[in-house]
N, C-alpha and C positions, 0 to 999 in steps of 0.2 A: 477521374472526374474532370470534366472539363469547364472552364472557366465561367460560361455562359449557367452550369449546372449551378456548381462554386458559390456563385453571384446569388444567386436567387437561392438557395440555403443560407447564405447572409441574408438576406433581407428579411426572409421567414423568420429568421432567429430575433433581429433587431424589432421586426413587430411582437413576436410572442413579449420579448423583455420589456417591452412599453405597456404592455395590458396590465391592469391590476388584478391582484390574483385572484378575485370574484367573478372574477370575468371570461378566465379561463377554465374552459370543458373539460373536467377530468371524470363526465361521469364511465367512460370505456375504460377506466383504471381502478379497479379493485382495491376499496380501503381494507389496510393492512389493523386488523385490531390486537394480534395474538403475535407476538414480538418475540417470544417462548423460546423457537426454534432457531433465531437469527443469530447469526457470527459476528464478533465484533473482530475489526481488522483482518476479514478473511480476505479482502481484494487493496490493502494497505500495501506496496512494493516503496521502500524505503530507496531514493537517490543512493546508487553506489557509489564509492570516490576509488578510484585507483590508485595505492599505495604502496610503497618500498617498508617491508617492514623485515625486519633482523631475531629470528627465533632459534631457540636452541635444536642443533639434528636432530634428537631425540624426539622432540615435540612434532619436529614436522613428521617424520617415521611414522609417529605415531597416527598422526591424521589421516596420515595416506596409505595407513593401514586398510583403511575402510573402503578405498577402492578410489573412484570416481570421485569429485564434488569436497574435497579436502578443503576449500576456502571457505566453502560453503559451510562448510562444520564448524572451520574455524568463525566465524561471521558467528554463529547460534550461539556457540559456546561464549563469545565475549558479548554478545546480546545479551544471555542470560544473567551473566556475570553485574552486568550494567543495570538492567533492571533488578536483579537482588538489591544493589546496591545502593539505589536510588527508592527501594522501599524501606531500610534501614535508613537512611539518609531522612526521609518524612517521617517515620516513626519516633526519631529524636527530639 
Protein backbone atom coordinates (compact mmCIF):
# COMPACT_ATOMS: atom_id res chain seq x y z
CA UNK A 1 0.00 0.00 0.00
CA UNK A 2 1.37 3.11 -0.80
CA UNK A 3 1.33 6.15 1.25
CA UNK A 4 -0.85 8.39 -1.11
CA UNK A 5 -3.45 5.01 -0.92
CA UNK A 6 -2.49 4.89 3.09
CA UNK A 7 -3.81 8.66 3.29
CA UNK A 8 -6.99 8.58 1.88
CA UNK A 9 -8.07 5.32 3.72
CA UNK A 10 -7.32 7.66 6.69
CA UNK A 11 -9.44 10.11 5.74
CA UNK A 12 -12.33 7.72 4.57
CA UNK A 13 -12.12 6.23 7.97
CA UNK A 14 -11.97 9.79 9.97
CA UNK A 15 -15.24 10.81 7.93
CA UNK A 16 -17.16 7.46 8.33
CA UNK A 17 -16.19 8.12 12.54
CA UNK A 18 -17.59 11.58 12.40
CA UNK A 19 -21.21 10.60 10.90
CA UNK A 20 -23.70 9.62 13.32
CA UNK A 21 -24.89 6.40 13.24
CA UNK A 22 -28.35 7.21 11.46
CA UNK A 23 -26.56 8.56 8.92
CA UNK A 24 -24.78 5.66 7.96
CA UNK A 25 -25.88 3.24 5.01
CA UNK A 26 -25.96 -0.13 6.13
CA UNK A 27 -28.83 -1.02 4.05
CA UNK A 28 -26.09 -3.61 1.62
CA UNK A 29 -25.60 -5.48 5.03
CA UNK A 30 -27.88 -8.16 6.03
CA UNK A 31 -29.63 -7.66 9.67
CA UNK A 32 -28.32 -10.54 11.54
CA UNK A 33 -31.79 -11.77 13.74
CA UNK A 34 -31.09 -15.53 14.53
CA UNK A 35 -27.82 -15.51 16.81
CA UNK A 36 -28.40 -19.43 17.22
CA UNK A 37 -25.54 -20.58 15.20
CA UNK A 38 -22.82 -17.96 16.32
CA UNK A 39 -19.44 -18.75 18.39
CA UNK A 40 -18.53 -16.92 21.21
CA UNK A 41 -14.63 -16.34 21.36
CA UNK A 42 -14.24 -18.33 18.06
CA UNK A 43 -11.74 -15.40 16.52
CA UNK A 44 -10.65 -14.36 20.43
CA UNK A 45 -6.32 -15.04 20.11
CA UNK A 46 -5.11 -14.25 23.62
CA UNK A 47 -1.46 -11.89 23.71
CA UNK A 48 1.16 -14.71 24.24
CA UNK A 49 4.05 -13.87 26.86
CA UNK A 50 7.26 -15.87 26.55
CA UNK A 51 8.25 -17.60 29.60
CA UNK A 52 11.06 -19.67 31.43
CA UNK A 53 9.16 -21.99 33.36
CA UNK A 54 10.72 -25.17 35.28
CA UNK A 55 8.53 -28.55 35.17
CA UNK A 56 8.99 -31.89 36.23
CA UNK A 57 10.64 -34.60 33.03
CA UNK A 58 7.99 -36.58 33.43
CA UNK A 59 5.42 -33.85 32.67
CA UNK A 60 7.21 -32.64 29.78
CA UNK A 61 7.59 -36.65 28.43
CA UNK A 62 4.41 -36.54 28.77
CA UNK A 63 3.27 -33.61 26.58
CA UNK A 64 5.34 -34.36 23.99
CA UNK A 65 4.13 -37.52 23.81
CA UNK A 66 1.56 -36.16 21.63
CA UNK A 67 3.74 -35.16 18.88
CA UNK A 68 3.85 -31.51 17.64
CA UNK A 69 2.28 -28.45 19.61
CA UNK A 70 3.38 -29.73 23.42
CA UNK A 71 3.11 -25.80 24.66
CA UNK A 72 0.27 -25.72 23.04
CA UNK A 73 -1.36 -28.34 25.27
CA UNK A 74 0.34 -27.17 27.83
CA UNK A 75 -1.20 -23.41 27.38
CA UNK A 76 -5.10 -25.50 27.28
CA UNK A 77 -4.35 -27.66 29.92
CA UNK A 78 -3.60 -24.62 32.54
CA UNK A 79 -6.33 -22.61 30.54
CA UNK A 80 -8.71 -25.06 31.67
CA UNK A 81 -7.26 -25.39 34.87
CA UNK A 82 -7.91 -21.47 35.34
CA UNK A 83 -11.19 -21.29 34.20
CA UNK A 84 -12.40 -24.29 36.39
CA UNK A 85 -10.99 -22.35 39.03
CA UNK A 86 -12.29 -19.11 38.47
CA UNK A 87 -15.92 -20.74 38.33
CA UNK A 88 -15.49 -22.19 41.72
CA UNK A 89 -13.93 -18.98 42.86
CA UNK A 90 -17.71 -17.10 41.66
CA UNK A 91 -19.74 -19.73 42.95
CA UNK A 92 -18.46 -19.10 46.54
Amino acid sequence: MNKDTKKQGQEELKALASLPDEDIDTSDIPEVSDWSGAERGRFYRPVKQAVTIRLDADVIHWLKQGGRGYQTRANRILRRAMEEQNKTVKRS
